[in-house]
CHARMM-style PDB file with segment names, atoms N, HN, CA, C and O in Angstrom:
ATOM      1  N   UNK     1       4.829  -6.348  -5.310  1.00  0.00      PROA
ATOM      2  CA  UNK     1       4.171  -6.117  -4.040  1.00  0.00      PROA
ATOM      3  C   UNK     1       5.152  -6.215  -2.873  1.00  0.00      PROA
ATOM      4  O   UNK     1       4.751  -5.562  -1.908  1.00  0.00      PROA
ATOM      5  N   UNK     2       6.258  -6.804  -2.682  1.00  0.00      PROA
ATOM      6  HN  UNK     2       6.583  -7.334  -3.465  1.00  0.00      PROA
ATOM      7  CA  UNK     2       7.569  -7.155  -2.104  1.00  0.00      PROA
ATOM      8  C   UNK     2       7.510  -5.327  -1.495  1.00  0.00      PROA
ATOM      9  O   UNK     2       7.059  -5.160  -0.362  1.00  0.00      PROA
ATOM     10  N   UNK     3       7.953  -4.130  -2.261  1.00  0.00      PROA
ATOM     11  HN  UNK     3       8.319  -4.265  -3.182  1.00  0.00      PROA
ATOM     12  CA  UNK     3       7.807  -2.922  -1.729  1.00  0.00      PROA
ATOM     13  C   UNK     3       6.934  -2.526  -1.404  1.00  0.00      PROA
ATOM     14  O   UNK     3       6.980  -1.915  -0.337  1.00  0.00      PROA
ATOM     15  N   UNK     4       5.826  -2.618  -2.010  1.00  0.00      PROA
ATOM     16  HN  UNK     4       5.789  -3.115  -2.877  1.00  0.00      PROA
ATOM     17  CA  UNK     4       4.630  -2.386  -1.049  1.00  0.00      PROA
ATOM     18  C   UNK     4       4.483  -2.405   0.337  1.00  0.00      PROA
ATOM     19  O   UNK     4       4.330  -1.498   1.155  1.00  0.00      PROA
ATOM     20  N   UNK     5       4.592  -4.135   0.485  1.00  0.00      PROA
ATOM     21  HN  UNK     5       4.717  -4.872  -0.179  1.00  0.00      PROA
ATOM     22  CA  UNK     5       4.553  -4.603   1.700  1.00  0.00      PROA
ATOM     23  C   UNK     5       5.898  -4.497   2.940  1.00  0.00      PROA
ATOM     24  O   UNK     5       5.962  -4.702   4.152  1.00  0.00      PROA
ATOM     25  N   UNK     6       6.897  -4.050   1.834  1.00  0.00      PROA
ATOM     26  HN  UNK     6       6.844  -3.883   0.850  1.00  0.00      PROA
ATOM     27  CA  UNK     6       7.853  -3.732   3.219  1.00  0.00      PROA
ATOM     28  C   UNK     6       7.845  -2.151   3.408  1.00  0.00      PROA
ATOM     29  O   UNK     6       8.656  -1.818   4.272  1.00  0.00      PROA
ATOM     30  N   UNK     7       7.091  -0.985   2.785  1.00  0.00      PROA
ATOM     31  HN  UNK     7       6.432  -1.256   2.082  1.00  0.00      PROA
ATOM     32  CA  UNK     7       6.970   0.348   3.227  1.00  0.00      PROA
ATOM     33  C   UNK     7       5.702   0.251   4.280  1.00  0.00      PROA
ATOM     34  O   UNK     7       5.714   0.959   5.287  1.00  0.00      PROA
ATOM     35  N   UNK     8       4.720  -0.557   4.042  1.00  0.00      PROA
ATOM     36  HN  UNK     8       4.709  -1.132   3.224  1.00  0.00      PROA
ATOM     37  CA  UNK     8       3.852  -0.795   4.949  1.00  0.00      PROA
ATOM     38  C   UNK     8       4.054  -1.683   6.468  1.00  0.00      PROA
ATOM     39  O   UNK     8       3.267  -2.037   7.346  1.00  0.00      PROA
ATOM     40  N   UNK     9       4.995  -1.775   6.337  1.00  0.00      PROA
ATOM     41  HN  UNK     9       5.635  -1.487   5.625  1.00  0.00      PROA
ATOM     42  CA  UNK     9       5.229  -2.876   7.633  1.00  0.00      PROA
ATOM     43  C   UNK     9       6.288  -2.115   8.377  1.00  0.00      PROA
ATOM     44  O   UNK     9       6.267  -2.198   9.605  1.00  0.00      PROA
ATOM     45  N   UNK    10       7.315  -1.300   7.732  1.00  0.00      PROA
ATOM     46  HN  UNK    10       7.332  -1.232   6.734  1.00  0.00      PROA
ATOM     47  CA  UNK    10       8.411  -0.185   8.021  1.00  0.00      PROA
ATOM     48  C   UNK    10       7.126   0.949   8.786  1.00  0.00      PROA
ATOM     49  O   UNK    10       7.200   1.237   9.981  1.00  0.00      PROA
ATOM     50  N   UNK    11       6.117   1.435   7.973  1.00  0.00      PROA
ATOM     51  HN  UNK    11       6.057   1.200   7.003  1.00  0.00      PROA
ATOM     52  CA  UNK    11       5.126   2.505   8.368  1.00  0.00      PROA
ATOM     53  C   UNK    11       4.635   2.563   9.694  1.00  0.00      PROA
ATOM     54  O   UNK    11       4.483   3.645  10.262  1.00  0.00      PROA
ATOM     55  N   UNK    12       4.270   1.031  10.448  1.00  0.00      PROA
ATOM     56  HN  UNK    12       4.394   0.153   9.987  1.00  0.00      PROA
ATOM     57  CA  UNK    12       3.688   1.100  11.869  1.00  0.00      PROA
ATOM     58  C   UNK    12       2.096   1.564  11.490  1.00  0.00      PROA
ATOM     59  O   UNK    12       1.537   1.538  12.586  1.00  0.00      PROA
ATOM     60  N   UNK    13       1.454   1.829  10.838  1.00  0.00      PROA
ATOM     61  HN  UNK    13       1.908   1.851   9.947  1.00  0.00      PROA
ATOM     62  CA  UNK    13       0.643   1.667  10.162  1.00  0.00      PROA
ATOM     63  C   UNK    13      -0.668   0.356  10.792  1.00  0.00      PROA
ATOM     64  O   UNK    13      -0.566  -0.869  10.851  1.00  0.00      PROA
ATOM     65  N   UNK    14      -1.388   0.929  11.033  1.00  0.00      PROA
ATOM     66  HN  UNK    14      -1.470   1.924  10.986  1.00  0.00      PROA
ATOM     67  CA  UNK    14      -2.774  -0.330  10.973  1.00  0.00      PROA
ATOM     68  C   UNK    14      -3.169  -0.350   9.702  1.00  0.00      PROA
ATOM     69  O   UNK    14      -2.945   0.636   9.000  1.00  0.00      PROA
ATOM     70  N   UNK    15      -3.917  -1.634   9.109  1.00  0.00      PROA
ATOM     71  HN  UNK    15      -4.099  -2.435   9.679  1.00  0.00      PROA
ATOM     72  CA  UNK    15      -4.822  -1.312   8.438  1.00  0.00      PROA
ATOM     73  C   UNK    15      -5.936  -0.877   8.343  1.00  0.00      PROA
ATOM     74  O   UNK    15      -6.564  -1.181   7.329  1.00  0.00      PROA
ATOM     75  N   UNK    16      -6.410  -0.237   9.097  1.00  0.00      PROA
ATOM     76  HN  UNK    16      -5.900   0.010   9.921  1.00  0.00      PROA
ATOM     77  CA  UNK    16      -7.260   0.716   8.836  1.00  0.00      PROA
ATOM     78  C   UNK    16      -6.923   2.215   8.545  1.00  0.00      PROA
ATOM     79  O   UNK    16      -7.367   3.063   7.771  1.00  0.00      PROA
ATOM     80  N   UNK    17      -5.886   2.172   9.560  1.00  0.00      PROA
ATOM     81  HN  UNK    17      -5.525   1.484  10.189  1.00  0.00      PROA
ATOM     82  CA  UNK    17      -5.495   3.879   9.239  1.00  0.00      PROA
ATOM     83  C   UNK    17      -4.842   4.058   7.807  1.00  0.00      PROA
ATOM     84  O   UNK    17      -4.932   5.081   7.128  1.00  0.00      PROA
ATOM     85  N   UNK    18      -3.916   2.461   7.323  1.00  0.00      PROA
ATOM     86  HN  UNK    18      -3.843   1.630   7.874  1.00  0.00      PROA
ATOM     87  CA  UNK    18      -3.619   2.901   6.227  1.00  0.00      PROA
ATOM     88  C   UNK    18      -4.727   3.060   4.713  1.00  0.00      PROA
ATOM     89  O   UNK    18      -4.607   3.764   3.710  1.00  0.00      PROA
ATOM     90  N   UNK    19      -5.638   2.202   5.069  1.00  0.00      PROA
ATOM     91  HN  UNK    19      -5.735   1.631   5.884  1.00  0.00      PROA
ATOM     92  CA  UNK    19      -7.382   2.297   4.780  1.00  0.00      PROA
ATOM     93  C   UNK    19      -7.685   3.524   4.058  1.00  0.00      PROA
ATOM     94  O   UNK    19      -7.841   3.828   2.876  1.00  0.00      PROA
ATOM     95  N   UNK    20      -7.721   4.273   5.456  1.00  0.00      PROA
ATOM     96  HN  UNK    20      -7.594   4.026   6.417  1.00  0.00      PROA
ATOM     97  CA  UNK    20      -8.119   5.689   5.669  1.00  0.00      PROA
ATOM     98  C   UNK    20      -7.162   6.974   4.635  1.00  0.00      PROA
ATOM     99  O   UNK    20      -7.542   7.974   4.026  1.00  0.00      PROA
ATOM    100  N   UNK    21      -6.029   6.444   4.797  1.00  0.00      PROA
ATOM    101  HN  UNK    21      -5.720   5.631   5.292  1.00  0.00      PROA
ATOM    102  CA  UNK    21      -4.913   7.077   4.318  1.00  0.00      PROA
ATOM    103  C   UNK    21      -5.308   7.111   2.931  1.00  0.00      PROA
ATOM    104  O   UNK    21      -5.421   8.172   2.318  1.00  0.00      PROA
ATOM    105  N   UNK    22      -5.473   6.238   2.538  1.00  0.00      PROA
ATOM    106  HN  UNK    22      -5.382   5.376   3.036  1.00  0.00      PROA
ATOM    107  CA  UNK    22      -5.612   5.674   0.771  1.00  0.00      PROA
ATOM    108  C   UNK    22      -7.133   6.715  -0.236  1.00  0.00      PROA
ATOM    109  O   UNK    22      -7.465   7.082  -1.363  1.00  0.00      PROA
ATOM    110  N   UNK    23      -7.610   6.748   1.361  1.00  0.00      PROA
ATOM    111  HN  UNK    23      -7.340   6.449   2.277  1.00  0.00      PROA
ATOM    112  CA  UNK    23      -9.363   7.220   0.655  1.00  0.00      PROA
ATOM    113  C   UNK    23     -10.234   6.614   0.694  1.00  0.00      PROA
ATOM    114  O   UNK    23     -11.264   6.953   0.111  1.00  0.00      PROA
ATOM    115  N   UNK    24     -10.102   5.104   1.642  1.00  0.00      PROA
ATOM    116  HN  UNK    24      -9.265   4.828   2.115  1.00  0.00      PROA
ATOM    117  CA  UNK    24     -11.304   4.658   1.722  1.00  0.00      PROA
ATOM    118  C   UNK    24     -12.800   5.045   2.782  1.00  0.00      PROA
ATOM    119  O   UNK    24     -12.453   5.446   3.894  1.00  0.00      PROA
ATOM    120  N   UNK    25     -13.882   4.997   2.641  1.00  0.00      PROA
ATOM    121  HN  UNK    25     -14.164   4.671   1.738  1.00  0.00      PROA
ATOM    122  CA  UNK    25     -14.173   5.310   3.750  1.00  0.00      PROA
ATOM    123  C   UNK    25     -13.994   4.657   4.991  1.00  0.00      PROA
ATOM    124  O   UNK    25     -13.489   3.534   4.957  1.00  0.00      PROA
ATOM    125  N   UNK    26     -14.409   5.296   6.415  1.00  0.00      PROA
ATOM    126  HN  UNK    26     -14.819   6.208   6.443  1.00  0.00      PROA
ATOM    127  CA  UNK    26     -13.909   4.383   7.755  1.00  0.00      PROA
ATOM    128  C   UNK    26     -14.716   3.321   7.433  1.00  0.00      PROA
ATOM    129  O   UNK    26     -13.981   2.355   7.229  1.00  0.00      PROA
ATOM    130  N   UNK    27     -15.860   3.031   7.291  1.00  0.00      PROA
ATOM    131  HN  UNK    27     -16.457   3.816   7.457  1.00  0.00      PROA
ATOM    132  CA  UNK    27     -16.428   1.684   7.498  1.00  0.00      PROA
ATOM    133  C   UNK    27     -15.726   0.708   6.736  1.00  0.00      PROA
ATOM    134  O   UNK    27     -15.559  -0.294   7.432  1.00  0.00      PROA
ATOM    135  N   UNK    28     -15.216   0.577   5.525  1.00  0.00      PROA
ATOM    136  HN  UNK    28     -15.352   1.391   4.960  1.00  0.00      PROA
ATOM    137  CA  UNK    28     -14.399  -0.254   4.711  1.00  0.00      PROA
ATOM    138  C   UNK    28     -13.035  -0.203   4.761  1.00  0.00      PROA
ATOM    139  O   UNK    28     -12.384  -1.119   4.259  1.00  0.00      PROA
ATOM    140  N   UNK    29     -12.430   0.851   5.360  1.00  0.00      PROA
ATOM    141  HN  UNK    29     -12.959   1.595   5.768  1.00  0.00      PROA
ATOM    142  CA  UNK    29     -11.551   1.513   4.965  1.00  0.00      PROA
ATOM    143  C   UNK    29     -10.210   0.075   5.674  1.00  0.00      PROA
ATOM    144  O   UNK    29      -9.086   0.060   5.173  1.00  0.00      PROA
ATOM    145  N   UNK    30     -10.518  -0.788   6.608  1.00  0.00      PROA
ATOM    146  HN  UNK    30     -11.431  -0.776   7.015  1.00  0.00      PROA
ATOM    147  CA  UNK    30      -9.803  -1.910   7.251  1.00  0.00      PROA
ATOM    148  C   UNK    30      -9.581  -3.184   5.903  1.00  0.00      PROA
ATOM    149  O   UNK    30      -8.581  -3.726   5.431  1.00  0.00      PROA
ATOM    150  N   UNK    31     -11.022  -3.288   5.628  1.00  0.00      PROA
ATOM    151  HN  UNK    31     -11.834  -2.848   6.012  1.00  0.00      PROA
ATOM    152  CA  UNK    31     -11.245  -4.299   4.848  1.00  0.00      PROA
ATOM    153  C   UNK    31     -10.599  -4.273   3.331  1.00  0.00      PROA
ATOM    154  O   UNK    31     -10.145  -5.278   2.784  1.00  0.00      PROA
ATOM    155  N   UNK    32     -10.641  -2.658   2.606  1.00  0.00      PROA
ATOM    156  HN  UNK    32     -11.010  -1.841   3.050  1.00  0.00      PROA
ATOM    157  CA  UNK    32     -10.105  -2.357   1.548  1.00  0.00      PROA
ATOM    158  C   UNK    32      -8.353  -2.571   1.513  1.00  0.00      PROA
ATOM    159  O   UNK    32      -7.686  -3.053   0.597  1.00  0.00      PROA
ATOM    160  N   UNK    33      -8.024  -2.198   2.439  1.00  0.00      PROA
ATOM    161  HN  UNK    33      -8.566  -1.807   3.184  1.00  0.00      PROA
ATOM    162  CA  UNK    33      -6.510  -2.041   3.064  1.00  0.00      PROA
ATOM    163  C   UNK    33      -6.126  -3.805   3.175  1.00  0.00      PROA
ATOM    164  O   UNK    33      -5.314  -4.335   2.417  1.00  0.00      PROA
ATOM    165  N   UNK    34      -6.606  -4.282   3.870  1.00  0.00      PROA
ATOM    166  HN  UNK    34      -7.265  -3.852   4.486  1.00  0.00      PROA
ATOM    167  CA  UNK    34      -6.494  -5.702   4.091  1.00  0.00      PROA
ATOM    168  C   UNK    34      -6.888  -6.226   2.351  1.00  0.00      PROA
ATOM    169  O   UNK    34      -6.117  -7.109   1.975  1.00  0.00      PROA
ATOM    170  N   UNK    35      -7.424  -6.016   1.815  1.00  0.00      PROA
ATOM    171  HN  UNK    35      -8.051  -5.299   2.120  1.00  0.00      PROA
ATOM    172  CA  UNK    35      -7.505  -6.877   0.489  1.00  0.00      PROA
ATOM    173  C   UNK    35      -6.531  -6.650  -0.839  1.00  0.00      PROA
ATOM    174  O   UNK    35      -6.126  -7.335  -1.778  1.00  0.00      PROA
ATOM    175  N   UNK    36      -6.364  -4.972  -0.257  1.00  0.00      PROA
ATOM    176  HN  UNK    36      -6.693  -4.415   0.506  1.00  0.00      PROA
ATOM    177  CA  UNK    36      -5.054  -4.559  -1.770  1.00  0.00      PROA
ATOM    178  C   UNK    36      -3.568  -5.450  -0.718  1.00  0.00      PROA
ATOM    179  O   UNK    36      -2.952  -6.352  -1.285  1.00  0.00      PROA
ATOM    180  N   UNK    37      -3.260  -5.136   0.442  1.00  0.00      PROA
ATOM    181  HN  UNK    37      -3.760  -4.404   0.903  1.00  0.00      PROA
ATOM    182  CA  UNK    37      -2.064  -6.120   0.987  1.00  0.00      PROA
ATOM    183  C   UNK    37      -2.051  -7.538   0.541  1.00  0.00      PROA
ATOM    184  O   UNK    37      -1.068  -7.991  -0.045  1.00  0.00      PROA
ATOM    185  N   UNK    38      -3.220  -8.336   0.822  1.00  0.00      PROA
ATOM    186  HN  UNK    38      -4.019  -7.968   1.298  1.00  0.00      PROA
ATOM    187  CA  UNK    38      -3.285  -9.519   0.805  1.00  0.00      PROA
ATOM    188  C   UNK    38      -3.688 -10.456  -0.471  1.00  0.00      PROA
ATOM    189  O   UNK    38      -3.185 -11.564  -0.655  1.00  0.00      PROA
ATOM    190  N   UNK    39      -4.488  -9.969  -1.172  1.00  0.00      PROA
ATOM    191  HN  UNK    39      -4.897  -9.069  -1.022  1.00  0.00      PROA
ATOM    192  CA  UNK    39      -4.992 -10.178  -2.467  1.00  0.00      PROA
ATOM    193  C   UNK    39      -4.777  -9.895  -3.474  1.00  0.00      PROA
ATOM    194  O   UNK    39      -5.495 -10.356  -4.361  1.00  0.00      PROA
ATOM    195  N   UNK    40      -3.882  -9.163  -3.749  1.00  0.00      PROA
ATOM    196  HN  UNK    40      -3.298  -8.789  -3.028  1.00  0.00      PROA
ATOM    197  CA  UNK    40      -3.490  -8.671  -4.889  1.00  0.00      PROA
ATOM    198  C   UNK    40      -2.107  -8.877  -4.763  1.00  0.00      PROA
ATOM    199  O   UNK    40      -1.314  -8.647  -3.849  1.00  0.00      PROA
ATOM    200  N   UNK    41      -1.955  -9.529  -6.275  1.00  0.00      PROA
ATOM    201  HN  UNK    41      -2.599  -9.716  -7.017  1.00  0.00      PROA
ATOM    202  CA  UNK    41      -0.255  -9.382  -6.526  1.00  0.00      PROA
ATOM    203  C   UNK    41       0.111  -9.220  -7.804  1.00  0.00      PROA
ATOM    204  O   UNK    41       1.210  -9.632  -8.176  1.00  0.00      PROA
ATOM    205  N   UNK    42      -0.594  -8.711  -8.502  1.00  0.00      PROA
ATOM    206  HN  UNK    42      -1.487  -8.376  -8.200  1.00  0.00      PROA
ATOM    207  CA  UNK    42      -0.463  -7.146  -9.464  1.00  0.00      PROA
ATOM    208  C   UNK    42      -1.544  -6.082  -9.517  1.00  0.00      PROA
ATOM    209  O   UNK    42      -2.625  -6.189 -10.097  1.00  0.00      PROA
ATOM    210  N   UNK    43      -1.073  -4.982  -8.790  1.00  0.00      PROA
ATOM    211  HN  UNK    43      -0.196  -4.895  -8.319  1.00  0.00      PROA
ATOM    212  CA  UNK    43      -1.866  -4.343  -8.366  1.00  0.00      PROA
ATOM    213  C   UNK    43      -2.048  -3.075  -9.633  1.00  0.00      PROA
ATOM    214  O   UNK    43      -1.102  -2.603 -10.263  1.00  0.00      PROA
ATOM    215  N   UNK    44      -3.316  -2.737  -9.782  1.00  0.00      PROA
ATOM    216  HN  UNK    44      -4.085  -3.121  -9.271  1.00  0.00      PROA
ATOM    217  CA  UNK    44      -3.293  -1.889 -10.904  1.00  0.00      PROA
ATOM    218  C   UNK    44      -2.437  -0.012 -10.232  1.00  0.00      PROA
ATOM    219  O   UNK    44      -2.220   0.338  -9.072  1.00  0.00      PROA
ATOM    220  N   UNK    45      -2.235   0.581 -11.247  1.00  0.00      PROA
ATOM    221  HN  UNK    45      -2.411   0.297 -12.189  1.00  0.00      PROA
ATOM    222  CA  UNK    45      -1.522   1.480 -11.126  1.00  0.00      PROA
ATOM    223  C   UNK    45      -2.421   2.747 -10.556  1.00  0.00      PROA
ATOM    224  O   UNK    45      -1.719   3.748 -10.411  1.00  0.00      PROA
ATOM    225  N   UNK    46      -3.726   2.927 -10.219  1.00  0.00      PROA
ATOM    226  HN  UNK    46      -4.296   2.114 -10.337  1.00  0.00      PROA
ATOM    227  CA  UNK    46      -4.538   3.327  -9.477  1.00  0.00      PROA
ATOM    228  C   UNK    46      -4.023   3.303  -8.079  1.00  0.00      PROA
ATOM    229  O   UNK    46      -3.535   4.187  -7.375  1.00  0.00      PROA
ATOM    230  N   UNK    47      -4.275   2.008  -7.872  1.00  0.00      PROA
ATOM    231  HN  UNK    47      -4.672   1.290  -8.443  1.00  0.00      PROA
ATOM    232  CA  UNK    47      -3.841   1.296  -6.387  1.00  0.00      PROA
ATOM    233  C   UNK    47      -2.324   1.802  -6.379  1.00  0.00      PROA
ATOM    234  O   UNK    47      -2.209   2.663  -5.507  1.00  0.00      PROA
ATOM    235  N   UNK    48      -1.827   1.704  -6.657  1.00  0.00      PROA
ATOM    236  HN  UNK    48      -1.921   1.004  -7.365  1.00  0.00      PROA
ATOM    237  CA  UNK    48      -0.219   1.679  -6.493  1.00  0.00      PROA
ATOM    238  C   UNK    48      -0.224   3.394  -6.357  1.00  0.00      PROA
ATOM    239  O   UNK    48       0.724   3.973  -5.827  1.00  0.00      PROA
ATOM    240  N   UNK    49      -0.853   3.783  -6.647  1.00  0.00      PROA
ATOM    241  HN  UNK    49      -1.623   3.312  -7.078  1.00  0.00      PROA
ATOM    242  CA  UNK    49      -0.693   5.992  -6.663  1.00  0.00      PROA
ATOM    243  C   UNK    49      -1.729   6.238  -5.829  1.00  0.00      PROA
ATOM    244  O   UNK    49      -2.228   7.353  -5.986  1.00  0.00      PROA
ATOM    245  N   UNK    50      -2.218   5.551  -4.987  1.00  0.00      PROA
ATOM    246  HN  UNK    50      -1.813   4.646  -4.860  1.00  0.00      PROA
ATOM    247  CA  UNK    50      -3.055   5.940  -3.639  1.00  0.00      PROA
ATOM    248  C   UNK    50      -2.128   5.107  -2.857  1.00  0.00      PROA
ATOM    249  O   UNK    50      -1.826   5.855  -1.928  1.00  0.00      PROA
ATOM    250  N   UNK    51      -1.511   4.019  -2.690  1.00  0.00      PROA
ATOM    251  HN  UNK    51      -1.757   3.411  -3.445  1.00  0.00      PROA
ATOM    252  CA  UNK    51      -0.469   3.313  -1.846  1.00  0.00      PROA
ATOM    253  C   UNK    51       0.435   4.496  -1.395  1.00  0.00      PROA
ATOM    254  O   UNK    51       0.487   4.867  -0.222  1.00  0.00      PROA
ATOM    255  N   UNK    52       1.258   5.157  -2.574  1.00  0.00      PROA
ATOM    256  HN  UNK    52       1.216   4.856  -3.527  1.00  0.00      PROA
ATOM    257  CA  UNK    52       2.535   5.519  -2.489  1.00  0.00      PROA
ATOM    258  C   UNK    52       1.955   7.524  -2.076  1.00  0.00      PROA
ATOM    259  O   UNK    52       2.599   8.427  -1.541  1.00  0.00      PROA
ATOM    260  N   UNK    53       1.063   7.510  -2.426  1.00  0.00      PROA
ATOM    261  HN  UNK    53       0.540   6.776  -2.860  1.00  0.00      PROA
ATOM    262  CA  UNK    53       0.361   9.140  -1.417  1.00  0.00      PROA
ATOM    263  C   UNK    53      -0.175   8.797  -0.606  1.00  0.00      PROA
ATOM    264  O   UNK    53      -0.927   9.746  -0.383  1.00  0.00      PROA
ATOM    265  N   UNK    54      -0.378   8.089   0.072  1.00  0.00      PROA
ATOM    266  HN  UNK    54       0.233   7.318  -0.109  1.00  0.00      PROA
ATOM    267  CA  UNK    54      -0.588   7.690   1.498  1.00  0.00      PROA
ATOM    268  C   UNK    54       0.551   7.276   2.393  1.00  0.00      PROA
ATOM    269  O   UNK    54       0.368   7.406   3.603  1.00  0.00      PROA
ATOM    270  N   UNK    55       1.962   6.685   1.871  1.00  0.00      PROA
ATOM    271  HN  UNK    55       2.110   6.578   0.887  1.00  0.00      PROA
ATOM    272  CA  UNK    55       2.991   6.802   2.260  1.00  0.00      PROA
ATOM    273  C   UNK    55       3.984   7.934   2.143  1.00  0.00      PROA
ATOM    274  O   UNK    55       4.936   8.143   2.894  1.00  0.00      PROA
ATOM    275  N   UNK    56       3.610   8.642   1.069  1.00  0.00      PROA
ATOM    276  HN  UNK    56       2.837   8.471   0.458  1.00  0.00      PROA
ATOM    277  CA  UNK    56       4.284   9.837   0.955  1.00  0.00      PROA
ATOM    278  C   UNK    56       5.930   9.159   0.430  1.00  0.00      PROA
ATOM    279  O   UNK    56       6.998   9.314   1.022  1.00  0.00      PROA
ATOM    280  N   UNK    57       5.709   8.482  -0.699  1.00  0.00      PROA
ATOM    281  HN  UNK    57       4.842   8.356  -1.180  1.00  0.00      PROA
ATOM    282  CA  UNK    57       6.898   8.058  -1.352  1.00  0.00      PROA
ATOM    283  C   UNK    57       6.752   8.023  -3.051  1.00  0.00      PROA
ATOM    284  O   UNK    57       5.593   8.037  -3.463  1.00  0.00      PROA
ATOM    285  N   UNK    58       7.499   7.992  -3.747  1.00  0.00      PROA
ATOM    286  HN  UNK    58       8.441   7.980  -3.412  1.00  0.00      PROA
ATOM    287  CA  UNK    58       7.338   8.088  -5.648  1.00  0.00      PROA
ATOM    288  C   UNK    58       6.503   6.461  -5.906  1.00  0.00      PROA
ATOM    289  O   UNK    58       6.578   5.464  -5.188  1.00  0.00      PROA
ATOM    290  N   UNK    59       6.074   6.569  -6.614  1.00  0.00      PROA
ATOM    291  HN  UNK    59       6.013   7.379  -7.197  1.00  0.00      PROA
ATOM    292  CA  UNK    59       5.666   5.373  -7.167  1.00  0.00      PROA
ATOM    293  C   UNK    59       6.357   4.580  -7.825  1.00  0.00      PROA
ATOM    294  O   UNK    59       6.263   3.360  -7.965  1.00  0.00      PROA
ATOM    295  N   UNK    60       7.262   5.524  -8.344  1.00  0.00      PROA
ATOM    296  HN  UNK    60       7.338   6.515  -8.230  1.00  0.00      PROA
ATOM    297  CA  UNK    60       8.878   4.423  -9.045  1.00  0.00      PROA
ATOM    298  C   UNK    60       9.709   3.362  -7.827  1.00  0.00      PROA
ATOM    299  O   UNK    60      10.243   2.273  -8.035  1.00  0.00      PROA
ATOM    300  N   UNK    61       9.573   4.214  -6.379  1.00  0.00      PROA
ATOM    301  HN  UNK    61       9.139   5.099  -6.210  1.00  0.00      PROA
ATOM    302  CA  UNK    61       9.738   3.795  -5.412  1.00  0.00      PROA
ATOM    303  C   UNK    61       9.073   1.702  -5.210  1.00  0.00      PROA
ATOM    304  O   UNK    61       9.659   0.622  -5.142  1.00  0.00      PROA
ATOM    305  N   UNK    62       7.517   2.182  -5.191  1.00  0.00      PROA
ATOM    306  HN  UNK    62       7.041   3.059  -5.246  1.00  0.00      PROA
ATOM    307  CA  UNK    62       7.043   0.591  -5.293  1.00  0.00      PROA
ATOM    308  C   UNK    62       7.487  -0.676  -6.261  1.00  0.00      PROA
ATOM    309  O   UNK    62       7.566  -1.878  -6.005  1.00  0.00      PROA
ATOM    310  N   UNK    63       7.836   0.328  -7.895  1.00  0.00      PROA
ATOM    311  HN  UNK    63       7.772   1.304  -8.103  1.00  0.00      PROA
ATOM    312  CA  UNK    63       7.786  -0.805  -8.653  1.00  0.00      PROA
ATOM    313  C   UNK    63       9.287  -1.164  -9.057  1.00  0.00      PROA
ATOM    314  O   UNK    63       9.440  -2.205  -9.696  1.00  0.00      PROA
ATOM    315  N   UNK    64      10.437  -0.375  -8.735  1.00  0.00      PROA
ATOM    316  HN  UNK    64      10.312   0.471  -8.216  1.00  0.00      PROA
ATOM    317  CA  UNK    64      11.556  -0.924  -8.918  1.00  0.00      PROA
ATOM    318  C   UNK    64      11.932  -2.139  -8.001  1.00  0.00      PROA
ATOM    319  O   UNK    64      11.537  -2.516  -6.898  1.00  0.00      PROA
ATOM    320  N   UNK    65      12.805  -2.574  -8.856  1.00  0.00      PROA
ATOM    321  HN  UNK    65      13.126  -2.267  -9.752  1.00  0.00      PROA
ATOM    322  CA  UNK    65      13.056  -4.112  -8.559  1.00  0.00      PROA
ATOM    323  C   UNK    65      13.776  -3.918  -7.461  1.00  0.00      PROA
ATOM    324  O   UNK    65      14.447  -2.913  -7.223  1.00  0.00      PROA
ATOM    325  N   UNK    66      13.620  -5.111  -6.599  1.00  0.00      PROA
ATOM    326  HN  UNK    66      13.075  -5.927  -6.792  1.00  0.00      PROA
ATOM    327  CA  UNK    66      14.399  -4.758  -5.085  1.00  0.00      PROA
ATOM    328  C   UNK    66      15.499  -5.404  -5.973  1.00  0.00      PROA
ATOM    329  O   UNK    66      15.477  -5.953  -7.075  1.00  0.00      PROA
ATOM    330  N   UNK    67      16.867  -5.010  -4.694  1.00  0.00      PROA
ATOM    331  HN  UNK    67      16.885  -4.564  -3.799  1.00  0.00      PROA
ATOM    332  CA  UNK    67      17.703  -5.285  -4.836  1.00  0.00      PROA
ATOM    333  C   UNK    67      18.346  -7.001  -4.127  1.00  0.00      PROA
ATOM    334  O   UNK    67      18.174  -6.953  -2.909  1.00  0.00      PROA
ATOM    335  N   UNK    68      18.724  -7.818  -4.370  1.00  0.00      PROA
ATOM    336  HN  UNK    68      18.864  -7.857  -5.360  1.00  0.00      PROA
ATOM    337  CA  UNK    68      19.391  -8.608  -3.439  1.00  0.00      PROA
ATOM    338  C   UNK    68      20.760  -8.806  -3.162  1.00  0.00      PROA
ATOM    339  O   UNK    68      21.688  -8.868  -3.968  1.00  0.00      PROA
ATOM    340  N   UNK    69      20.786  -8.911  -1.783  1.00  0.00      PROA
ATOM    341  HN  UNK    69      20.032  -8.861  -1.128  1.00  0.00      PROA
ATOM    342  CA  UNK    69      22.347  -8.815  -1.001  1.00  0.00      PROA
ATOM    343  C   UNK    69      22.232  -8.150  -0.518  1.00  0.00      PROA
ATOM    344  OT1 UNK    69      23.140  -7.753   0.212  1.00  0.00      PROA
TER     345      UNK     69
END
């Protein structure tokens, strides 16, 4: 979730718009967004291929291991 959360924070992104982005509807669409960020820390691979088409990045992108240094 480490990439997840730093393409989403790089994005400028609300959560709602990123909500919206994903496919949720507007009425949930804050709350859904706020619970895959915050609540989840293995996220199923569903989630992770609406994350990464809503960012418009590979999904290999999210799950490779960051690097350190």
């Amino acid at each position: 979730m480490a990439n997840v959360r730093a393409h989403f924070e790089a994005s400028g992104l609300s959560l709602h718009d990123l909500g919206m982005k994903m496919g949720y509807p507007e009425k949930t669409a804050r709350m859904s967004a706020w619970q895959f960020m915050s609540k989840t820390d293995d996220p199923r691979i569903s989630m992770l291929k609406k994350f990464a088409r809503a960012m418009g990045v590979p999904v290999e992108e999210l799950v490779a291991e960051r690097k350190k240094g």
